[in-house]
Structure formats: structure tokens, C-alpha cells
N, C-alpha and C positions, 0 to 999 in steps of 0.2 A: 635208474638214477646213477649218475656217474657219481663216481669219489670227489671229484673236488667239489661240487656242490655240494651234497653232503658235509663234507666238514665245513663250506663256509655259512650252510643252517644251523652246522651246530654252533658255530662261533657267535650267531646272532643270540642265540639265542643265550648262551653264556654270557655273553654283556647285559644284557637285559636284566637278569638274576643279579649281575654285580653292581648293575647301577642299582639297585633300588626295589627292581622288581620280584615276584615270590619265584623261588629256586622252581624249574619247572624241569622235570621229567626229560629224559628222550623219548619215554611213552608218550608223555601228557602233550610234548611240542609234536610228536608226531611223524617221530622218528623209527624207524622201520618202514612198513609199505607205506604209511599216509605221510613221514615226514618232508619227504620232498614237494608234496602236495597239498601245505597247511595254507588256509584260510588267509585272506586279508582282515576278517573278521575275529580272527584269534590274534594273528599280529599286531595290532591296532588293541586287542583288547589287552594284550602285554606291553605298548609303546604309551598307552595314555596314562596309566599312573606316574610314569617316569615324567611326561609331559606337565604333569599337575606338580610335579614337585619341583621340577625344575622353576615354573612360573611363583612357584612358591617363596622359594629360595629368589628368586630377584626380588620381587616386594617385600622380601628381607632384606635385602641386599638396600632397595630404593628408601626405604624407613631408615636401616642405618646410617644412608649418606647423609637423609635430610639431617638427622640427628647431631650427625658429627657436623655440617654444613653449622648448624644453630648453635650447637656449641663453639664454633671456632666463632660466631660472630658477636655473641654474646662475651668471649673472651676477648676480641678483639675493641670490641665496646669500653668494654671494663678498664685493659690499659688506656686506652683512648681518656679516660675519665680520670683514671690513675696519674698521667701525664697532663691533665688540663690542671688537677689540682694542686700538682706540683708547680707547676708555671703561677700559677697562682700564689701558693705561698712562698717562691721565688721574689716574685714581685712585690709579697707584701713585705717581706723580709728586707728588703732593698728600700724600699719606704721608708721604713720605721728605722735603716742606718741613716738614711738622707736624714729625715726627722732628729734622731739624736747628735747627727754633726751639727747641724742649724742651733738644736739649743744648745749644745756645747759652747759654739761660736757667740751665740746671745747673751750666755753665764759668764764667758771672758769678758764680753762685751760689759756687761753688768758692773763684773768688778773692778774694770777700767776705770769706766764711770763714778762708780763709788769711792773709788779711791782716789781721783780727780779731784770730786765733791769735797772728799775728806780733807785733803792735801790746800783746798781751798778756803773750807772753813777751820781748818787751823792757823793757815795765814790771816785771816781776816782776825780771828781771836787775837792772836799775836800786835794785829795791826790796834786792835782796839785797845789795847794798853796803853797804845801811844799816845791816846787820848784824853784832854782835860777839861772841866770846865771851864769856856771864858767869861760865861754869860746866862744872864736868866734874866728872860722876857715877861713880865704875867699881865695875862688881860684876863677883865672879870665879866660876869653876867647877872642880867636879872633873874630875879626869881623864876624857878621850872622855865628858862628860856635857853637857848641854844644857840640864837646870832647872834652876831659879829657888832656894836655900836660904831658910832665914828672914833671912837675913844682908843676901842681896843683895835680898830682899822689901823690907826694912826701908827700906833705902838708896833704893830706888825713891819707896815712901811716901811718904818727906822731899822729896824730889824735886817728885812731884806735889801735895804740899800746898803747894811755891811756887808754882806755877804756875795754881791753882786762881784760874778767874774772870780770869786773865790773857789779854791780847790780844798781838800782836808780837812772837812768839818763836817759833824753831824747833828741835826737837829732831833734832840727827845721830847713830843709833846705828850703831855701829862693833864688828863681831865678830870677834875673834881668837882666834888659836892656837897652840899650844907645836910644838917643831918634832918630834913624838913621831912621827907619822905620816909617810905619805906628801903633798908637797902639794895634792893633789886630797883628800884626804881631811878633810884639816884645813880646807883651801874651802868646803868644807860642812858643815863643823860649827863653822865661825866664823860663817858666815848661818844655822844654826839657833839660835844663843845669842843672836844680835842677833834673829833673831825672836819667842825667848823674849821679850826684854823690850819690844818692840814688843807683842805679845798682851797680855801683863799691862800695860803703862799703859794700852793701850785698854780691855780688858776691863773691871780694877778703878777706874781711876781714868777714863775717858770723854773721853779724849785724844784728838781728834779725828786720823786717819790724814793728812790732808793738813797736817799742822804736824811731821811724821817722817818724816825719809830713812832710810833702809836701806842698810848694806851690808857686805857680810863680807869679811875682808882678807886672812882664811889665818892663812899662820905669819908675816905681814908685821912689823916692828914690833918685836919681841920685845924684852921688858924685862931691864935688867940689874941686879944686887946694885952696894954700893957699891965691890967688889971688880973690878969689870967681866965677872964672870960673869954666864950666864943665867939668870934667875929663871923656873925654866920655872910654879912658881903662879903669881905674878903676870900671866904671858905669857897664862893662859888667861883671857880679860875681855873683858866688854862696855864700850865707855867711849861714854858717851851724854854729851853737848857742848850745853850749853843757850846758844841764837844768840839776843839781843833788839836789836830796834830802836828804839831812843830815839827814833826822831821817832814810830813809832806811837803810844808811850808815852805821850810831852807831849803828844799831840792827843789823847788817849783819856781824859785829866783832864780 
């Protein structure tokens, strides 16, 4: 056996030892007279544990990848989800400023209005001062009844032909009752008799609603003879009260 094979047997067989395999001999590899001349069956029996670990060591290698492969996708998942929620409460957050600009904008809006309102019915207060009695209309009714006679038609008529083409004037209709009844009962059929002649100025004569208050007074009121009894005809009437304002008056000439 020449030298240089010899040492490149030994060399094998030192790496074999170093990778993994059991430290063997220059006897046991068969070095002296049989080393030059060892088996395929001995070297094969010193190259397959190496072979097994090696295959070892990848299927370690292929479980770690999978592993790290699953964990990057599951992290990747996760911001994924992180970021959807955040766009989400991006959005809802942006909502809910839309939302309080609008009722900010509603609330000014509000107190516009109310103080419109306001500003208008303190003029109207102001304007009602200006106002006086000229006039008191009464029409009467029969007993527990509610319509209109020719009587008190009539008296109405008169009524609405002053006021025809007039400006600055309000009418008060006031419904009463005789104390026949119960007062709940008489309650409401002293505001049916004031709404009797409410309907009919409107109706027949086109007396606009916002120039007449309404309202029924019961058995309020009740009129007496010159005796100081109760005049229970009299006591059933509508007394409708004509209110002008002279300063509307002179400025409307």
C-alpha cells in the first residue's frame, strides 16, 4: 500500500469519528495489513449512522420552518386584525365628530329660534297693552244647547260688519253657564257655545282665527236680576269683547 492512500484512509475515517460517528481505531478501521483493504460493508456500516442523523437534523430543520412559517402568519394575521380595528374605530370616531358638529349646529340652531320666539312674543306682550275695550257683544242660549238662533245670528252680523276691512283688533270669546248642571259639565258646554260663535264669524264672515281667543268659563260669572237674584237666561251667553289698538289704527290711515 502506498503512503498517500494510507493517509487519505486515515482521513476518512477521521471525519467519520468527527462527524458523529464512534471514534474508531486504526486497528478496528483496519489499518496495518487489512487497512488498505476494508470492506464496503464496514464502511457503509460507519457512513449510515452519520446518514440517519443527518436526515434527522432536516426534519428538524423542516418542523422548525413549518413552525416559524405559522407563526409569522398568524402574526401577520394578527396585525392584519390590529389594523382593521383601528380603521374602524378611525371611522367610528369621525362619525361621532360629524354627529356632534350637526347637533352643535342644531343647538345654535335651537337658540336662534327660541330667541326669535322670545323677541316675538315680547313684542306681541308689549303690543297687547296697546289694546282696549271698544265693545261687548252677548248672545244667549237655550237651555243645555249650543247653537246659534236667528237672534244671536243677527247680533253676530252687526258685529262682523264693523269690523269688515279692519286691521288692529282682537276678538275675546267667553262661554258661560247657568249653574243647572254639574261644573264639569257646564265646562264644556260653555267652550262649545264660545266655539259656536268662533265657527260662525269664521265660517260666515272670514274672520281670520289668529284675531280670536277662545275660552269657556263654566258656571263662572253668573248674572244677576236688579233684585240680586240669578238670572239663570241671561247667565247662559257668549260675551265676545272687541279689543282695538289705536296706534295700529292712526298708522293704517
Amino acid at each position: 500500500m502506498s503512503k498517500r492512500r494510507m493517509l487519505r484512509t486515515l482521513a476518512i475515517a477521521m471525519t467519520v469519528s468527527f462527524l458523529g460517528g464512534e471514534l474508531v481505531t486504526p486497528a478496528e478501521a483496519g489499518v496495518g495489513k487489512l487497512w488498505p483493504f476494508a470492506s464496503k460493508k464496514h464502511i457503509k456500516k460507519q457512513i449510515d449512522p452519520l446518514t440517519g442523523r443527518i436526515s434527522e437534523l432536516e426534519e428538524i430543520n423542516k418542523q422548525q420552518a413549518a413552525r416559524i412559517k405559522d407563526m409569522d402568519e398568524r402574526a401577520q394575521a394578527g396585525i392584519h386584525m390590529a389594523m382593521s380595528k383601528t380603521e374602524e374605530a378611525d371611522a367610528k370616531a369621525i362619525g361621532a365628530d360629524k354627529k356632534a358638529a350637526e347637533a352643535q349646529v342644531a343647538a345654535k340652531l335651537a337658540d336662534s329660534n327660541a330667541d326669535a320666539a322670545e323677541n316675538r312674543l315680547e313684542n306681541r306682550l308689549k303690543n297687547i297693552q296697546n289694546y282696549h275695550l271698544a265693545k261687548t257683544v252677548q248672545v244667549n242660549f237655550k237651555l243645555k244647547q249650543f247653537s246659534l238662533d236667528q237672534t244671536s245670528r243677527a247680533a253676530l252680523d252687526g258685529l262682523a260688519g264693523e269690523l269688515k276691512d279692519s286691521k288692529g283688533y282682537l276678538l275675546e270669546v267667553e262661554g258661560f253657564a247657568d249653574p243647572s248642571g254639574s261644573p264639569q259639565l257646564n265646562l264644556e258646554l260653555s267652550r262649545q257655545r264660545a266655539n259656536s260663535v268662533v265657527r260662525y264669524l269664521s265660517e260666515k264672515h272670514e274672520i281670520p282665527l289668529f284675531r280670536i281667543r277662545t275660552i269657556g268659563m263654566g258656571q263662572a260669572k253668573v248674572i244677576e236680576d236688579e233684585k240680586g237674584r240669578m238670572d239663570r237666561r241671561k247667565s247662559r251667553r257668549v260675551e265676545v269683547n272687541l279689543l282695538r289698538n289705536d296706534t295700529t289704527v292712526v298708522a293704517s290711515k
